[in-house]
BATISE-502069 format. One record per residue (C-alpha): residue number from 1; residue in three letters; x, y, z. Coordinates in nm, 3 decimals, padded with zeros to 5 digits. Layout:
# residues N
<atom num="NUM" residuo="ALA" east="X" north="Y" up="Z"/>
...
***
This chain:
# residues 161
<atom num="1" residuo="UNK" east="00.000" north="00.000" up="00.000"/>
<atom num="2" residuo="UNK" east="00.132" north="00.368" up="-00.103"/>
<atom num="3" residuo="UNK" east="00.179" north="00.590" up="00.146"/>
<atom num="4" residuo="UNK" east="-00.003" north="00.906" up="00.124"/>
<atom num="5" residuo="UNK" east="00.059" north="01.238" up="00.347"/>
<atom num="6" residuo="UNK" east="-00.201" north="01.467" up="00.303"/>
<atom num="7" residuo="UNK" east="-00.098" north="01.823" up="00.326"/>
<atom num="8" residuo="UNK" east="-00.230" north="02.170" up="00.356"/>
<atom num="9" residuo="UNK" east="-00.107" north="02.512" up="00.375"/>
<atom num="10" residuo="UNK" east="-00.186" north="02.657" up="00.725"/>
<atom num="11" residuo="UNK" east="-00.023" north="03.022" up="00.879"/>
<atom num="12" residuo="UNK" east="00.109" north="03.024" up="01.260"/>
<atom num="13" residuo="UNK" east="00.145" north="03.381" up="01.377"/>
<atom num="14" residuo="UNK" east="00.454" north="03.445" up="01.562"/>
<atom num="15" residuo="UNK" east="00.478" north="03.324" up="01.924"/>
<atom num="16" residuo="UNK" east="00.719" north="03.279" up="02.204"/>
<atom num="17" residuo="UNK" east="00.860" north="02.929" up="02.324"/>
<atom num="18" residuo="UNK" east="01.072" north="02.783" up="02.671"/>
<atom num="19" residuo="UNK" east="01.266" north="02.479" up="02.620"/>
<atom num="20" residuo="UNK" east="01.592" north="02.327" up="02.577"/>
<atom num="21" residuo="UNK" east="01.867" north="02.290" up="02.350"/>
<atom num="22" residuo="UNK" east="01.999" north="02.022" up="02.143"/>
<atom num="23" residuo="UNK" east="02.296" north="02.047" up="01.908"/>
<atom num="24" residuo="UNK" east="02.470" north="01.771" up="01.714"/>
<atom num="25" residuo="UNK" east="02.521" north="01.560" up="01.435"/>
<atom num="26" residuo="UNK" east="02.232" north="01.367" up="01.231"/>
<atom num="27" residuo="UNK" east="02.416" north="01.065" up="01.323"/>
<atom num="28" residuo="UNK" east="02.381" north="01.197" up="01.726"/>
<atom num="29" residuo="UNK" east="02.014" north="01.243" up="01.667"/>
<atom num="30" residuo="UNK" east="01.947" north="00.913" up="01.534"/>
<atom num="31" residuo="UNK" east="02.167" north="00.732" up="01.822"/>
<atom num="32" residuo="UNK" east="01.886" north="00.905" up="02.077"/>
<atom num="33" residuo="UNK" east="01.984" north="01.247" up="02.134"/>
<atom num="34" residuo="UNK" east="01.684" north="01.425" up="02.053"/>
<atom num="35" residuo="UNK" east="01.510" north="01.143" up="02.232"/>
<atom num="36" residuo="UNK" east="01.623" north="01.248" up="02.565"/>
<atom num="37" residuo="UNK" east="01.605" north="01.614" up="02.506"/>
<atom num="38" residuo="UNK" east="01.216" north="01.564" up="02.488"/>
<atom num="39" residuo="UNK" east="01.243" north="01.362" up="02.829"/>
<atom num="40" residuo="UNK" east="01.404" north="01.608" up="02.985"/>
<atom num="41" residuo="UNK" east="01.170" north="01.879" up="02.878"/>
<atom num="42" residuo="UNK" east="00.922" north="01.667" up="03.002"/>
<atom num="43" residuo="UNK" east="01.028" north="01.630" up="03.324"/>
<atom num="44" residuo="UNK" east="01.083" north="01.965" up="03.355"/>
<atom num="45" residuo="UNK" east="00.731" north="02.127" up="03.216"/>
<atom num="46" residuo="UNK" east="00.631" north="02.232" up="03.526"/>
<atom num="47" residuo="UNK" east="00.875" north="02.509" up="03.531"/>
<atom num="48" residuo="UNK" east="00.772" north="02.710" up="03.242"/>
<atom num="49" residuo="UNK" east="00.573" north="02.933" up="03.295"/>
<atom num="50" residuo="UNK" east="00.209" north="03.038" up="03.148"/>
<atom num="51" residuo="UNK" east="00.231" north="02.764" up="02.908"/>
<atom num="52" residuo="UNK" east="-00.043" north="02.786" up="02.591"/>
<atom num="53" residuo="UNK" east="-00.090" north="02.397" up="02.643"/>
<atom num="54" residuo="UNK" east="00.073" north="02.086" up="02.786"/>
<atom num="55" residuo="UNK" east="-00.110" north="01.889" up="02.517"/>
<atom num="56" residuo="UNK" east="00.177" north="01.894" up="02.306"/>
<atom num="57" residuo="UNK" east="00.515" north="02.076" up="02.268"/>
<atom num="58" residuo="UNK" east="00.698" north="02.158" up="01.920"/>
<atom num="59" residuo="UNK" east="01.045" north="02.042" up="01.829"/>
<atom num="60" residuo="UNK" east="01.193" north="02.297" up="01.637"/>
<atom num="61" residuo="UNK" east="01.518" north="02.225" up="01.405"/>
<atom num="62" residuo="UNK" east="01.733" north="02.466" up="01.295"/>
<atom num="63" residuo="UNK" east="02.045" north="02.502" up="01.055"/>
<atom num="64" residuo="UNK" east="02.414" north="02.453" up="01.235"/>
<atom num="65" residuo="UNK" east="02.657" north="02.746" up="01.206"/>
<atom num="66" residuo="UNK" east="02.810" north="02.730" up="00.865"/>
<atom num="67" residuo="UNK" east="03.054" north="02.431" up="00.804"/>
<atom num="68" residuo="UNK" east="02.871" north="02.236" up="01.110"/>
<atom num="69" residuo="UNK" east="02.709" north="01.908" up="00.982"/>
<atom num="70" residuo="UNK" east="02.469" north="01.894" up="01.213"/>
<atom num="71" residuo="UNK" east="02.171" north="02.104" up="01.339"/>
<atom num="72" residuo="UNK" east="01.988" north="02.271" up="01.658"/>
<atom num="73" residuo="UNK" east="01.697" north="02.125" up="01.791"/>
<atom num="74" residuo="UNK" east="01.480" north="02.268" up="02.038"/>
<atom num="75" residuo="UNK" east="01.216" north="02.105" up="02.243"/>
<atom num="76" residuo="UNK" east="00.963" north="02.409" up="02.362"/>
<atom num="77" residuo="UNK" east="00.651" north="02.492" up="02.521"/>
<atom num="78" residuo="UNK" east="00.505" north="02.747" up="02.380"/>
<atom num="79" residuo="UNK" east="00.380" north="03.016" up="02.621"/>
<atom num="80" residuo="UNK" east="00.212" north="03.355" up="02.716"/>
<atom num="81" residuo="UNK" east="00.448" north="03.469" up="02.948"/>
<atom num="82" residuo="UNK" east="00.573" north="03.805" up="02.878"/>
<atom num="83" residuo="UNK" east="00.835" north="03.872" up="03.174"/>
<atom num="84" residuo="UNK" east="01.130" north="03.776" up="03.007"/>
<atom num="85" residuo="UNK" east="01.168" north="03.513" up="03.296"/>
<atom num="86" residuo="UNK" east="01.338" north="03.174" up="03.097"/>
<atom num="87" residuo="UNK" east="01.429" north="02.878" up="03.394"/>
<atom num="88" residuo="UNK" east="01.794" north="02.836" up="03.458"/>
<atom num="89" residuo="UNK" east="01.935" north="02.608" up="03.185"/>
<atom num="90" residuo="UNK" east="01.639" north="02.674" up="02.955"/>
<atom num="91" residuo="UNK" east="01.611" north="02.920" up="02.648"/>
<atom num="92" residuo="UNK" east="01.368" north="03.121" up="02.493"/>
<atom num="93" residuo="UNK" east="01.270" north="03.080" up="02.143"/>
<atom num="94" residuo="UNK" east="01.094" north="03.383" up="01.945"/>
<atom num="95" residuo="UNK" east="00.930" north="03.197" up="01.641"/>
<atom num="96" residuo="UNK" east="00.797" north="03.486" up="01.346"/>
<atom num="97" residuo="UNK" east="00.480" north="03.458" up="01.176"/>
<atom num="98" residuo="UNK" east="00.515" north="03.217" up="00.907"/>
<atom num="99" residuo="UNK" east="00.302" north="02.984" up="00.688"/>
<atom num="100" residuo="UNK" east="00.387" north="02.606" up="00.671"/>
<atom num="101" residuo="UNK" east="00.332" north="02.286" up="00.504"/>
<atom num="102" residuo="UNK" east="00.179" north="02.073" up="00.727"/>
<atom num="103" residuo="UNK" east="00.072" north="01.647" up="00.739"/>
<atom num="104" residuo="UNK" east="00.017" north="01.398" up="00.972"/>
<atom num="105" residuo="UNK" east="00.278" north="01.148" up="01.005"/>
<atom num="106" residuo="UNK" east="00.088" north="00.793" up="01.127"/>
<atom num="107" residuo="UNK" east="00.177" north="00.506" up="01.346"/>
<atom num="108" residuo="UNK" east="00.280" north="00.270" up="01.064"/>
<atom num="109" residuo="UNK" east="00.435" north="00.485" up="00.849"/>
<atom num="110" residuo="UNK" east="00.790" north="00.565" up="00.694"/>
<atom num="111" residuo="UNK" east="00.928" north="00.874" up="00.856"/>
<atom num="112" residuo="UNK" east="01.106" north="00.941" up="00.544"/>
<atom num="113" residuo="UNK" east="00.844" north="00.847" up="00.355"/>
<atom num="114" residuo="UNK" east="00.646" north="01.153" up="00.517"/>
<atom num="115" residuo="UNK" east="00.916" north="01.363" up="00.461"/>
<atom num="116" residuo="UNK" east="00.982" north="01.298" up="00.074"/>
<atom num="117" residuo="UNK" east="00.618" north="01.353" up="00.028"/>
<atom num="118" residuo="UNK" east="00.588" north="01.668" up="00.209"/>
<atom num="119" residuo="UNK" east="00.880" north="01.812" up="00.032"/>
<atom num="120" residuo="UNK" east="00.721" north="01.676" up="-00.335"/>
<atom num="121" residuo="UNK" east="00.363" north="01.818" up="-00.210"/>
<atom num="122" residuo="UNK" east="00.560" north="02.167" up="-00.158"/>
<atom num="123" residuo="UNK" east="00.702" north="02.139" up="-00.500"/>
<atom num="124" residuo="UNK" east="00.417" north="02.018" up="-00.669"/>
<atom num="125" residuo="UNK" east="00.206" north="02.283" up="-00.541"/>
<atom num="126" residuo="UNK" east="00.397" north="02.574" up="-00.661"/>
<atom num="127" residuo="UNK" east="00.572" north="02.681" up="-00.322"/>
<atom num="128" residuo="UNK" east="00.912" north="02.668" up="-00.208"/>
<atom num="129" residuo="UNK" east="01.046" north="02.604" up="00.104"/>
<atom num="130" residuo="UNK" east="01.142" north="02.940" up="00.309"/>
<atom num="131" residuo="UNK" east="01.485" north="03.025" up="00.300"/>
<atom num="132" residuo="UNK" east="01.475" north="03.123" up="00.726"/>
<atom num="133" residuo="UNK" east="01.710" north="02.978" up="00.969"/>
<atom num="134" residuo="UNK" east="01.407" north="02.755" up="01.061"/>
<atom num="135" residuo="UNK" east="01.406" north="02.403" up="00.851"/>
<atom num="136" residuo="UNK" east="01.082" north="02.207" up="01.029"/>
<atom num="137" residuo="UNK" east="00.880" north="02.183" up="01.321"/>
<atom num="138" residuo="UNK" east="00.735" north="01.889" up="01.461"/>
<atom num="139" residuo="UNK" east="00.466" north="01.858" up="01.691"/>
<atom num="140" residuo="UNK" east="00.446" north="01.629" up="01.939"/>
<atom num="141" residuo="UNK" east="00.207" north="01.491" up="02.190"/>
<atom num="142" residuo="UNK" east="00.365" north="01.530" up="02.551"/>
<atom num="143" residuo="UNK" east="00.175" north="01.210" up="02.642"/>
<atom num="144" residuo="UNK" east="00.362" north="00.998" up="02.396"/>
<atom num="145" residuo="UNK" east="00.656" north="00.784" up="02.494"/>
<atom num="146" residuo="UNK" east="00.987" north="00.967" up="02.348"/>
<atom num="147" residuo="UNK" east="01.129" north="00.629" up="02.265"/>
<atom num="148" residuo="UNK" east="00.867" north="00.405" up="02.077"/>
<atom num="149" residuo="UNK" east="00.953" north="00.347" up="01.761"/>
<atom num="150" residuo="UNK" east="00.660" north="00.410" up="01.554"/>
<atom num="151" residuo="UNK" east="00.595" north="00.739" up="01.672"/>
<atom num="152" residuo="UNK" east="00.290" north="00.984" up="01.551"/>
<atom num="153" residuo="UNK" east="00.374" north="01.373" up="01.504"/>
<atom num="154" residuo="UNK" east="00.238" north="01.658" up="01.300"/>
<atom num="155" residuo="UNK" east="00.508" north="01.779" up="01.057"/>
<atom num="156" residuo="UNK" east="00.538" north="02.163" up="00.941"/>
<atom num="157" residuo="UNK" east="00.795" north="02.309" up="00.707"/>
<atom num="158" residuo="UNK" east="00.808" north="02.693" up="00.648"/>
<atom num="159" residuo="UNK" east="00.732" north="02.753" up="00.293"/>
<atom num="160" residuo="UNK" east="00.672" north="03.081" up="00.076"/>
<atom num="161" residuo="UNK" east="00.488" north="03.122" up="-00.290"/>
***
């Protein structure tokens, strides 16, 4: 059976997030690392404050300084606090207004099967993806188990027309 992604164009004003930070290779990714970056956020929810939900939290990837081969993750809350206040060994995160592709990946399904569609979709449909510093977002449910193997998450990439 094919797998199919389907994907629409939605637009996420601008909002700020409290997390942490993850930087490494692909390869360190894979072996876990984001993995326990999203357990540790977890276990530490309680301390951000005026969260929007605990439903879910986003993990946002972002491009390495030049010549790095890896990328920056963060795993954030996002949140209506306005005090500046971040929890020691947290950051802030100030996400602009953007418009994204966005699809469902499902328990069952090839992660980089969602992916290759997405990016086709985006293509297909005239867009491009946006040239920012921000590559993808994922959504994830904070009651899901940051290890299982067949995970379910929403998947956004910034695109522009």
């Amino acid at each position: 059976m094919e797998q199919t992604n389907e994907t629409i164009v939605v637009k996420k004003e601008g909002y700020r997030a409290i997390g942490l930070k993850w930087e490494g290779t692909f390869a360190e990714a894979g072996a876990g690392g984001i993995r326990r970056i999203h357990e540790k956020l977890r276990a530490r929810l309680r301390e951000i404050p005026e969260p929007v939900t605990l439903a879910h939290f986003y993990g946002l990837s972002y491009h390495a300084n030049p010549g790095n081969a890896g990328f920056v993750h963060y795993a954030v809350v996002e949140t209506t606090d306005d005090t500046g206040y971040v929890p020691g060994g947290m950051v802030a995160v100030e996400v602009p207004t953007l418009s994204y592709a966005k699809c469902e990946h499902a328990r069952g399904q090839s992660i980089d099967k969602s992916y290759r569609n997405i990016y086709e979709w985006i293509e297909q449909q005239g867009y491009s993806v946006s040239r920012g510093e921000l590559t993808h977002c994922e959504i994830y449910s904070l009651s899901r188990d940051s290890y299982d193997p067949d995970p379910e998450f929403t998947i956004m990439i910034p695109v522009e027309k």
